[in-house]
Backbone as a chain_set.jsonl record, in Angstrom:
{"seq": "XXXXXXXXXXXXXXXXXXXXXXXXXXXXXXXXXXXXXXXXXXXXXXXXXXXXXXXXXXXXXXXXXXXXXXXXXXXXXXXXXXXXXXXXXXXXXXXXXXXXXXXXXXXXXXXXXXXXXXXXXXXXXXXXXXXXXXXXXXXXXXXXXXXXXXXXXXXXXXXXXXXXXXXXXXXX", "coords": {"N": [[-20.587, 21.918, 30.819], [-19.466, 23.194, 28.878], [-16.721, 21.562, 28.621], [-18.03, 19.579, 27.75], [-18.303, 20.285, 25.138], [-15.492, 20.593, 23.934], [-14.783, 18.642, 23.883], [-16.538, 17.758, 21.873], [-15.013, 19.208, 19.817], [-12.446, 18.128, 19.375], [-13.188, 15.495, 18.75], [-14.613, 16.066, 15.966], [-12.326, 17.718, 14.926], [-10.583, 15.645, 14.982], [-11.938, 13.64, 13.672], [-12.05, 15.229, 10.662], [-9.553, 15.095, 10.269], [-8.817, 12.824, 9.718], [-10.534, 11.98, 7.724], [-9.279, 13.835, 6.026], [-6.892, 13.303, 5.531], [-7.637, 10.238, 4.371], [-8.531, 11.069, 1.97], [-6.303, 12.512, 0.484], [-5.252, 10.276, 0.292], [-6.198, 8.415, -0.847], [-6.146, 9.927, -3.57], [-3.405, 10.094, -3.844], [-3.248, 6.677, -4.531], [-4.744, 6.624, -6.727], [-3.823, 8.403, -8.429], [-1.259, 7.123, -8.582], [-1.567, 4.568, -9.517], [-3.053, 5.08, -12.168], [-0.426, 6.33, -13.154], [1.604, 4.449, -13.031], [-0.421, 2.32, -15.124], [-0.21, 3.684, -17.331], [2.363, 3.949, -18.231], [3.233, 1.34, -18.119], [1.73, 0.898, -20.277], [2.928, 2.399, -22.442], [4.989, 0.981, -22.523], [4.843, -1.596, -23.317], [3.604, -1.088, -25.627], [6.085, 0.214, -27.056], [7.43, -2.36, -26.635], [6.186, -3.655, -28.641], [6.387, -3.005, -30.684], [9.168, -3.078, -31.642], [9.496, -5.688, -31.533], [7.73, -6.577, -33.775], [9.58, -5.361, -35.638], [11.865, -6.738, -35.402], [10.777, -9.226, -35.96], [10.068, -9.057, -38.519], [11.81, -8.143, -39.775], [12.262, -6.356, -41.731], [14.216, -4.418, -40.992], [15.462, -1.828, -41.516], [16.649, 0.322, -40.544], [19.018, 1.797, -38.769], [18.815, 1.766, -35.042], [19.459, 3.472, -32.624], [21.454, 2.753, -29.716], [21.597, 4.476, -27.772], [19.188, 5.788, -27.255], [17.122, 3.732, -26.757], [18.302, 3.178, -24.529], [17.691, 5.082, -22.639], [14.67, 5.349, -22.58], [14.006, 2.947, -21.7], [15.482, 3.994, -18.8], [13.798, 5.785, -17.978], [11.462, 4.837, -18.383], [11.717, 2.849, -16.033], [12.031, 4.405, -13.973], [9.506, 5.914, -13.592], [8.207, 3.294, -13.032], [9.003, 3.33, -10.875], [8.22, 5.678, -9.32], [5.451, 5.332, -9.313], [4.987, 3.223, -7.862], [6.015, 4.553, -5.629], [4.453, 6.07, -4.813], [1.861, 4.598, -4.482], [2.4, 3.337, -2.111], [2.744, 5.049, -0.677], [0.056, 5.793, -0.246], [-0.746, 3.695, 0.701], [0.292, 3.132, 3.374], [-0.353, 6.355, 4.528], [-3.251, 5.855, 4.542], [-3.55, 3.728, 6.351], [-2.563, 4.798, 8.537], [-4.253, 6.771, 9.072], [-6.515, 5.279, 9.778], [-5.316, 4.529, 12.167], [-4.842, 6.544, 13.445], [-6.947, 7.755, 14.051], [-8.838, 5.975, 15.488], [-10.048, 4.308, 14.782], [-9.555, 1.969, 13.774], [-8.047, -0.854, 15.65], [-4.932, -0.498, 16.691], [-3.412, -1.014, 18.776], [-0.691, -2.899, 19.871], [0.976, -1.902, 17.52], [3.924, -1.069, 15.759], [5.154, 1.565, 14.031], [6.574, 0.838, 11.884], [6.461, -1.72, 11.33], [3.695, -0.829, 9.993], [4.788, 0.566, 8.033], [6.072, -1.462, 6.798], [4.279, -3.288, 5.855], [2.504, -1.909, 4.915], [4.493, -1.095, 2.197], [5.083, -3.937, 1.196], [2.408, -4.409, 0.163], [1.723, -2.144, -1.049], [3.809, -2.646, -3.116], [2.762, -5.27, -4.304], [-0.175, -4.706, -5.459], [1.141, -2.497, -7.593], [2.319, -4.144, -8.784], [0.422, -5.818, -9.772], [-1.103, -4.175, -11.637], [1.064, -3.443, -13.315], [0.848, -6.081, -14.587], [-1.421, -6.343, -15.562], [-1.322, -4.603, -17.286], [0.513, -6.354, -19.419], [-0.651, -8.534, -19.638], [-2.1, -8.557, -22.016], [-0.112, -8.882, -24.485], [1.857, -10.338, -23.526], [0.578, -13.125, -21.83], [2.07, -15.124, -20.223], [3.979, -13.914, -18.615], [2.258, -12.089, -17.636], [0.505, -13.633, -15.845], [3.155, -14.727, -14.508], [3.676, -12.355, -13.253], [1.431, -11.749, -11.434], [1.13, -14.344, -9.624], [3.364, -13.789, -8.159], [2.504, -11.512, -7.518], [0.611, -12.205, -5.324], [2.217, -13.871, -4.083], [3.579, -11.903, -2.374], [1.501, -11.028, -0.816], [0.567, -13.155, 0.712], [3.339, -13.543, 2.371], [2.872, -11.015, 3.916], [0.557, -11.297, 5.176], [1.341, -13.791, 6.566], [3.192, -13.326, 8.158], [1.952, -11.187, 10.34], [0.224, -13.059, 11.21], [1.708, -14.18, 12.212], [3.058, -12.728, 14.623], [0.455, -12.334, 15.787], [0.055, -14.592, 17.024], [2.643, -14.215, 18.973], [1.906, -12.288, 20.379], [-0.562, -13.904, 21.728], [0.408, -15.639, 23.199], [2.247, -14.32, 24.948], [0.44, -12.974, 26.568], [-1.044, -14.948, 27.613], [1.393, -16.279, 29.359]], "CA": [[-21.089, 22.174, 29.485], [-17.927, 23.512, 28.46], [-16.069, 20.228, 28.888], [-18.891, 18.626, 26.062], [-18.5, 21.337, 23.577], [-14.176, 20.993, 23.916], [-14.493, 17.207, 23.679], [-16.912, 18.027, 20.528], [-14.308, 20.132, 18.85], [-11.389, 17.358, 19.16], [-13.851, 14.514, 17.945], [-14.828, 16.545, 14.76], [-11.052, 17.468, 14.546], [-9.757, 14.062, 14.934], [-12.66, 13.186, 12.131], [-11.704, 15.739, 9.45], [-8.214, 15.012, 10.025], [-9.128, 11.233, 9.433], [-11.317, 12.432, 6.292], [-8.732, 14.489, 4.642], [-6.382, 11.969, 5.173], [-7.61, 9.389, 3.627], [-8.631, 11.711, 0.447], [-5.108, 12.33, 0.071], [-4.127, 9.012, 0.194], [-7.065, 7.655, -2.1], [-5.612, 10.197, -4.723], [-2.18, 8.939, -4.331], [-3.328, 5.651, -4.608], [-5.283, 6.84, -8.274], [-2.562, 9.1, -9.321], [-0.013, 5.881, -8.486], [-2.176, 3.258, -10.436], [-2.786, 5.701, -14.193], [1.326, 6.554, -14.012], [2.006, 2.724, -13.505], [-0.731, 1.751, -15.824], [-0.274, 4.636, -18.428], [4.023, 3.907, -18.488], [3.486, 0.109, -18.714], [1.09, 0.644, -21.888], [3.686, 3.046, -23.372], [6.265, -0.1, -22.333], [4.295, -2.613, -24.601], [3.789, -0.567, -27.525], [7.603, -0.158, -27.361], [8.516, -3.384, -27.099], [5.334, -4.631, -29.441], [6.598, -2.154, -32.109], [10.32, -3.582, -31.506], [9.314, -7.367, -31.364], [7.409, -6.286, -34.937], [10.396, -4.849, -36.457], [12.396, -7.754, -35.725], [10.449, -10.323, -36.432], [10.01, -8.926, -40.218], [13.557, -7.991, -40.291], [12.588, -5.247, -42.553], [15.001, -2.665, -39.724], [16.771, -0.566, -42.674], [17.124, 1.855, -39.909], [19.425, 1.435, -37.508], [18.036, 1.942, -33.714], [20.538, 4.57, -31.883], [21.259, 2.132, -28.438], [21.7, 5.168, -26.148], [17.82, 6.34, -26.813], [16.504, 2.581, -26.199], [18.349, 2.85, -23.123], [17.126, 6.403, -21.738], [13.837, 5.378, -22.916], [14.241, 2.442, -20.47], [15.755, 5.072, -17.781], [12.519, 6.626, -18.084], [10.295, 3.21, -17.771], [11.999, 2.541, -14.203], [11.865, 5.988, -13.111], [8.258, 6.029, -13.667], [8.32, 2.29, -11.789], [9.623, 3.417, -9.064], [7.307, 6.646, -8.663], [4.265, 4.949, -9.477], [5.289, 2.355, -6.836], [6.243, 5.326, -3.778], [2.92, 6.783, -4.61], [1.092, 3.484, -4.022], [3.013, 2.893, -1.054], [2.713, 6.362, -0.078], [-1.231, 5.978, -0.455], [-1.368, 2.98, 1.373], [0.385, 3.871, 4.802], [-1.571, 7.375, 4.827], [-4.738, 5.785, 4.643], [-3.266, 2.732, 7.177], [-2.07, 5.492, 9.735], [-5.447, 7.89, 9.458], [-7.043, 5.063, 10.305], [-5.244, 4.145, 13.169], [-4.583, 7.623, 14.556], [-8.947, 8.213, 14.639], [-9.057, 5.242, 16.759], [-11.462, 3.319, 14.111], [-8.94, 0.194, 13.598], [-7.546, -0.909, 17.189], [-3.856, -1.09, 16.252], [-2.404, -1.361, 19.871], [1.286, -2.592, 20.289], [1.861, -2.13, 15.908], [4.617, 0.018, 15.654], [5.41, 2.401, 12.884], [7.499, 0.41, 11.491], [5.569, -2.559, 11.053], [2.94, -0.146, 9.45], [5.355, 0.75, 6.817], [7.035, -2.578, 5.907], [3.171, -3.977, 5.155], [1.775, -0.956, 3.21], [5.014, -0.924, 1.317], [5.216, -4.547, 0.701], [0.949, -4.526, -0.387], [1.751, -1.169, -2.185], [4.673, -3.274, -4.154], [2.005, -5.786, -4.574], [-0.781, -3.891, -6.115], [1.789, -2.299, -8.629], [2.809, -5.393, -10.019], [-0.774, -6.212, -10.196], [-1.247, -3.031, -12.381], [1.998, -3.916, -14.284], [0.586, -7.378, -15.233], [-2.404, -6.031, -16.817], [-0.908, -3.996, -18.895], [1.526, -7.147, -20.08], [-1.823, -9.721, -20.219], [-2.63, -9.04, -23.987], [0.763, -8.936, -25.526], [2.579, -11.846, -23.229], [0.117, -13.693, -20.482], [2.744, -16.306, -19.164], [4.855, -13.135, -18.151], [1.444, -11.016, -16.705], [0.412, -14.846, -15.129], [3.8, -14.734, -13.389], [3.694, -11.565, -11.824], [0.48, -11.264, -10.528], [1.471, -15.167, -9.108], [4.384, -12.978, -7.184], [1.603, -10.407, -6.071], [-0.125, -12.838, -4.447], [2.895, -14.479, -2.993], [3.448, -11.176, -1.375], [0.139, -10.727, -0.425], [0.882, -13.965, 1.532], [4.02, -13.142, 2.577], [2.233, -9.973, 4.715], [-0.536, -11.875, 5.975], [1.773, -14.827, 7.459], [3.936, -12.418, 9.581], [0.751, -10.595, 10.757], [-0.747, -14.098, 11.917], [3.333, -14.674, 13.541], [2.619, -11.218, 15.025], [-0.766, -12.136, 16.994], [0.062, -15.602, 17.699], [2.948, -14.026, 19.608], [1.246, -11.654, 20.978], [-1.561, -14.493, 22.419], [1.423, -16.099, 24.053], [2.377, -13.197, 25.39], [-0.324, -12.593, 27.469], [-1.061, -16.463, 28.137], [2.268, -16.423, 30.087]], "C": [[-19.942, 22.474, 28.529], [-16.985, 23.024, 28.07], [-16.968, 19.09, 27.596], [-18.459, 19.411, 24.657], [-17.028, 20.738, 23.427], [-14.127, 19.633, 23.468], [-14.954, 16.86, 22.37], [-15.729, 17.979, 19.173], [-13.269, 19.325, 18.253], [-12.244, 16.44, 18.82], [-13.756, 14.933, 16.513], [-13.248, 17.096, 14.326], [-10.893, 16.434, 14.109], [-10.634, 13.364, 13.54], [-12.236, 13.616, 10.986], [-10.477, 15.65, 9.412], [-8.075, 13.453, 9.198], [-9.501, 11.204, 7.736], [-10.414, 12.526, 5.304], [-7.407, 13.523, 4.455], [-6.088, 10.964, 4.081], [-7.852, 9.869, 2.43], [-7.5, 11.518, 0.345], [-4.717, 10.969, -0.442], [-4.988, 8.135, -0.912], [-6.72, 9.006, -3.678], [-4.109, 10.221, -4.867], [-2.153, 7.703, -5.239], [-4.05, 5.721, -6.536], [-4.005, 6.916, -8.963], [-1.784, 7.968, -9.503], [-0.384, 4.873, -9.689], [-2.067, 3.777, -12.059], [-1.352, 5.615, -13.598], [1.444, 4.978, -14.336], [1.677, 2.134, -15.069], [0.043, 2.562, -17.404], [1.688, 4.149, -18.912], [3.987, 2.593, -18.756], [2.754, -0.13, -20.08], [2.006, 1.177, -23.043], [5.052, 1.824, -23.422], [6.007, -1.469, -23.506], [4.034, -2.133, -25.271], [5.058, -0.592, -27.502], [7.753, -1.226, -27.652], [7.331, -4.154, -28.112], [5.945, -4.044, -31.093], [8.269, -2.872, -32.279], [10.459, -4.979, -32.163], [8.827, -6.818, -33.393], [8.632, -6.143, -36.131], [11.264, -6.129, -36.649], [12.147, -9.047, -35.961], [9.794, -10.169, -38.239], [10.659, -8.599, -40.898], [13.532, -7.05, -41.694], [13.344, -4.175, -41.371], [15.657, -2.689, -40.929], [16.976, 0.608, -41.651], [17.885, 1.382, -38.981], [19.107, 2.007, -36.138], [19.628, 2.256, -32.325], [20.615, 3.475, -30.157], [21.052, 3.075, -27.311], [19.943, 5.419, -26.295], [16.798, 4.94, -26.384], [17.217, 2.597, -24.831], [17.659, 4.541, -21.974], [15.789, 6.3, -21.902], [13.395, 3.718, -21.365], [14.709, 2.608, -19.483], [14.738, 5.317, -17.017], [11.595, 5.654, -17.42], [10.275, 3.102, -15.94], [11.744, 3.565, -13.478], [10.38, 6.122, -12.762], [7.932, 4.884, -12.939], [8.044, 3.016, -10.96], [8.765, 4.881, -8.172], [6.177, 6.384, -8.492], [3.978, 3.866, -8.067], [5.605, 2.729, -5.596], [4.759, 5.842, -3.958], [1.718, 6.118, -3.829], [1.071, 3.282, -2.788], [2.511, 3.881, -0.149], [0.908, 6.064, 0.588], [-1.887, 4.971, 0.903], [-1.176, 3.106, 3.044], [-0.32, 5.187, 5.285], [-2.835, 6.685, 5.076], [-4.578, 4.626, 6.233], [-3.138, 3.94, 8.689], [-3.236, 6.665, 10.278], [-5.992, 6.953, 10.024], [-6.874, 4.636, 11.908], [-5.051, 5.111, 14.305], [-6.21, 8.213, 15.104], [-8.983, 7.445, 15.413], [-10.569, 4.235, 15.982], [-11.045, 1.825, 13.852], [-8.225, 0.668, 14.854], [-5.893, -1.082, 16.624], [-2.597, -1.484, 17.523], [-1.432, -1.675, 19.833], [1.728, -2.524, 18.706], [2.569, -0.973, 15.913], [4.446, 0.398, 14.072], [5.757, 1.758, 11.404], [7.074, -0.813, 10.798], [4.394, -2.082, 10.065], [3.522, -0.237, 8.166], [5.838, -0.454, 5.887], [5.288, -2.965, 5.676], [2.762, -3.245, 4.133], [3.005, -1.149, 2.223], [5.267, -2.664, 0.751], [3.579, -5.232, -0.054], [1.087, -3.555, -1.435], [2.766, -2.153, -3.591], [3.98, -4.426, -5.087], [0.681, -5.308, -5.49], [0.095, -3.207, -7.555], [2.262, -3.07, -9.285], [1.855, -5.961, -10.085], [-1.301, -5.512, -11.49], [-0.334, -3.768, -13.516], [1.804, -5.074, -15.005], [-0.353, -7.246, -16.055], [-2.42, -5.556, -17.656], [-0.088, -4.763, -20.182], [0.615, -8.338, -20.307], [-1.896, -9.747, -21.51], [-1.615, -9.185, -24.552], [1.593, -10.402, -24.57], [1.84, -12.321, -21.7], [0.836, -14.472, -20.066], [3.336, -14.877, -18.486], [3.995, -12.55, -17.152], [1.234, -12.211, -15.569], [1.472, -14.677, -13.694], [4.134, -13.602, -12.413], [2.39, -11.439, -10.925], [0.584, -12.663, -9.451], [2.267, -14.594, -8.072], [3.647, -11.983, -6.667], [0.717, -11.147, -5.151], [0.769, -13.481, -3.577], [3.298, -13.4, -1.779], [2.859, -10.59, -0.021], [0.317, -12.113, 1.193], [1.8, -13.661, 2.354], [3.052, -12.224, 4.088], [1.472, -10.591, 5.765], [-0.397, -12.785, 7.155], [2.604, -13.765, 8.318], [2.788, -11.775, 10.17], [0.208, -11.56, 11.39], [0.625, -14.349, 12.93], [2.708, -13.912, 14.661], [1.349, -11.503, 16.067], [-0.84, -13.375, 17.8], [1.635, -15.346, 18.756], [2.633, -13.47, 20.419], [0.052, -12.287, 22.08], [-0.459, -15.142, 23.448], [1.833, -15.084, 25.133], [1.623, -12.897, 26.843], [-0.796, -14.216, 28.093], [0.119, -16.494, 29.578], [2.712, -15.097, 30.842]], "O": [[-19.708, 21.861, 27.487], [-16.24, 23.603, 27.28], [-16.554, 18.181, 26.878], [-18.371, 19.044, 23.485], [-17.146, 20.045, 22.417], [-13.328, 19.433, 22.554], [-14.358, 16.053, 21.656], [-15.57, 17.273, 18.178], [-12.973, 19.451, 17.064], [-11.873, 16.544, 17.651], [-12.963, 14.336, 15.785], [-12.986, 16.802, 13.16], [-11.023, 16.17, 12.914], [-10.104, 12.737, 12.622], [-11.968, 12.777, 10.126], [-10.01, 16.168, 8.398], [-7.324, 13.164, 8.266], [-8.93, 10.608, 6.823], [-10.363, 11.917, 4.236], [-7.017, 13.099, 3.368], [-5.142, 10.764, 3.319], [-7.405, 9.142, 1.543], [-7.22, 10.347, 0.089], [-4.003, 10.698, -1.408], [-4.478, 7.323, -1.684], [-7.204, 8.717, -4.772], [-3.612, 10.366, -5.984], [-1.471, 7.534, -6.25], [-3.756, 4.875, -7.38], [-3.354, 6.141, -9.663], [-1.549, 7.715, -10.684], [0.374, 4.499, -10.584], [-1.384, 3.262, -12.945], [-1.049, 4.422, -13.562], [1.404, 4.412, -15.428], [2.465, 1.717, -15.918], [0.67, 1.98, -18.288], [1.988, 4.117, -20.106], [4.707, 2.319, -19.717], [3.018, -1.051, -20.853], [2.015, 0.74, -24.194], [5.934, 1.862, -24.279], [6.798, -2.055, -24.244], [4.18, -2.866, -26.249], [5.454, -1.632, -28.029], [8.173, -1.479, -28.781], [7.594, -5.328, -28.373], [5.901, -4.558, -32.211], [8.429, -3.225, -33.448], [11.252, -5.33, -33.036], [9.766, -6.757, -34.187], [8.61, -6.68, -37.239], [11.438, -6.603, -37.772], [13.006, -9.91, -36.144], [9.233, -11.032, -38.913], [10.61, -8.556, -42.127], [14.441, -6.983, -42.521], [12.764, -3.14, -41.043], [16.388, -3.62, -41.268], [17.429, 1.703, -41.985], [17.428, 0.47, -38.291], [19.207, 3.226, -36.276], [20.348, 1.572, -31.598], [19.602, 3.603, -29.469], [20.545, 2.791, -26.226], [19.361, 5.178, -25.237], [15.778, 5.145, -25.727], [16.644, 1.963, -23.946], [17.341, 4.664, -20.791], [15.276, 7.265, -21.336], [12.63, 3.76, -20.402], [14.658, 1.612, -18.761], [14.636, 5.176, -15.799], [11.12, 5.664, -16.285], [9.426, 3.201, -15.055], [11.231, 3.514, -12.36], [10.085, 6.449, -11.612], [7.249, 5.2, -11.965], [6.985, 3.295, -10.397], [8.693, 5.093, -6.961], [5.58, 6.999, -7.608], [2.925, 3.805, -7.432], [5.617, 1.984, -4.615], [4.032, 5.933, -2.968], [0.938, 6.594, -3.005], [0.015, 3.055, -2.196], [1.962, 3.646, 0.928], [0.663, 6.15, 1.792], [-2.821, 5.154, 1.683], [-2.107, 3.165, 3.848], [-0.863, 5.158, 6.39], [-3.482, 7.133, 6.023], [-5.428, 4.73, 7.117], [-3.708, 3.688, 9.751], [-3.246, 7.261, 11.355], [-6.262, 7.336, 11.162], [-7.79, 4.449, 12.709], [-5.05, 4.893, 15.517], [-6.528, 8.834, 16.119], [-9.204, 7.969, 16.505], [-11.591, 3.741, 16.458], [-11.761, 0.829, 13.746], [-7.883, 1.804, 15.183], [-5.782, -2.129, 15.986], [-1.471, -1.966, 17.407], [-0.705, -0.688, 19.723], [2.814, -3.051, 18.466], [1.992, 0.105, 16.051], [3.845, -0.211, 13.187], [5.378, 2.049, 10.269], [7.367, -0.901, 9.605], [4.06, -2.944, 9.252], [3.025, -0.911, 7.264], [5.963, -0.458, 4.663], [5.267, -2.596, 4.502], [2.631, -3.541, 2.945], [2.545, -1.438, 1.118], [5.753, -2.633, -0.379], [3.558, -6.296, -0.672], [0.721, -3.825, -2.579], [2.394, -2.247, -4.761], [4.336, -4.633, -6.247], [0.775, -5.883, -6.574], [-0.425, -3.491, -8.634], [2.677, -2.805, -10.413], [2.106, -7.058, -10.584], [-1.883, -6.18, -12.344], [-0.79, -4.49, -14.402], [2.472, -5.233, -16.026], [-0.363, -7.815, -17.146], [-3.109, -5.699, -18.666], [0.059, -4.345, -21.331], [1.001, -9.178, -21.12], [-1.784, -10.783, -22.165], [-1.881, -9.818, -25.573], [1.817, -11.435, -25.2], [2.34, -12.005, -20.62], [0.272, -14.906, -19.062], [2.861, -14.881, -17.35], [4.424, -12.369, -16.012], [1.672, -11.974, -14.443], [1.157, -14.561, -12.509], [4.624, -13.673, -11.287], [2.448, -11.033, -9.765], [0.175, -12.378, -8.326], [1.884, -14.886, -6.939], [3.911, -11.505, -5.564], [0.137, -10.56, -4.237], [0.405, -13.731, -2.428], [3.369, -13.719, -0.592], [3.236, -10.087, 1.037], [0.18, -11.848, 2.387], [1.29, -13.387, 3.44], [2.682, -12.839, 5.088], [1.668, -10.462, 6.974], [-1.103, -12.892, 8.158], [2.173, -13.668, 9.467], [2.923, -12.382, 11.232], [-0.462, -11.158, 12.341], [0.57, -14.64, 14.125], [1.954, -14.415, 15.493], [1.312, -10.873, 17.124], [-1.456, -13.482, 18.86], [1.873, -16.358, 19.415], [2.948, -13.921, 21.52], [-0.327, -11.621, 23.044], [-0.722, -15.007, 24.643], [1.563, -15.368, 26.3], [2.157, -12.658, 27.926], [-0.77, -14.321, 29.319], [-0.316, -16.715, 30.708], [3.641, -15.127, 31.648]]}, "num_chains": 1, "name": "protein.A"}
């Protein structure tokens, strides 16, 4: 009886560990998407207010270069956090599921884990980044979300390498 209850306790563990998990990682994955989106909208008003100025060539002011470049400091910085968050979001939720035992992930190492979420997380953020660049220049949003899908590919074809070695494998 004793032996049901103990086996209980680590199920419902192993569940709420699974649970809180993936919360975490589904408010990464939020938090990640507003910074992205919210820094690439503040990136096209910049450069829509820029493009404006010089295409009516009224600038009587002159435009200080160091704060256009710390202002683009800033842009990447915000990239590049919006883009570990994603990443972040997506291996947490990839690794709760595989440590509950709800996706079979048998011989995938760690490692393998990480290079997909982070090259789907990189994917997804330049999905984000394109929508915010659709209304002011669509050939530009066009070509990245074209490159999130080549990624997307990218992932999918090593993953099919990956099981068609793996069928060999055991064939021989």
């Amino acid at each position: 009886m004793s032996h049901k209850v103990t086996a209980s306790k680590k199920q419902f563990r192993r569940l709420s560990s699974t649970f809180g998990g993936m919360l975490v990682a589904a408010l990464l994955f939020v938090g990640g998407t507003y910074l992205l989106y919210w820094n690439e909208k503040l990136s096209v008003t910049v450069w829509e207010t820029l493009e404006e100025a010089r295409l009516s060539a009224e600038l009587s002011v002159a435009i200080d270069p160091s704060s256009v470049s710390d202002n683009d400091a800033m842009i990447w910085a915000l990239r590049i956090v919006g883009v570990l968050l994603i990443f972040s979001a997506l291996k947490r939720f990839i690794l709760s599921l595989a440590l509950s035992g709800a996706v079979p992930v048998g011989a995938i190492r760690r490692s393998e884990i990480s290079t997909a979420a982070f090259i789907l997380g990189l994917a997804l953020s330049i999905v984000t980044v394109a929508a915010a660049w659709m209304r002011v220049n669509p050939l530009f949003g066009g070509a990245l979300i074209a490159l999130a899908v080549a990624l997307t590919g990218i992932v999918y074809e090593k993953g099919c390498e990956k099981d068609v070695k793996r069928k060999r494998r055991k064939l021989f």
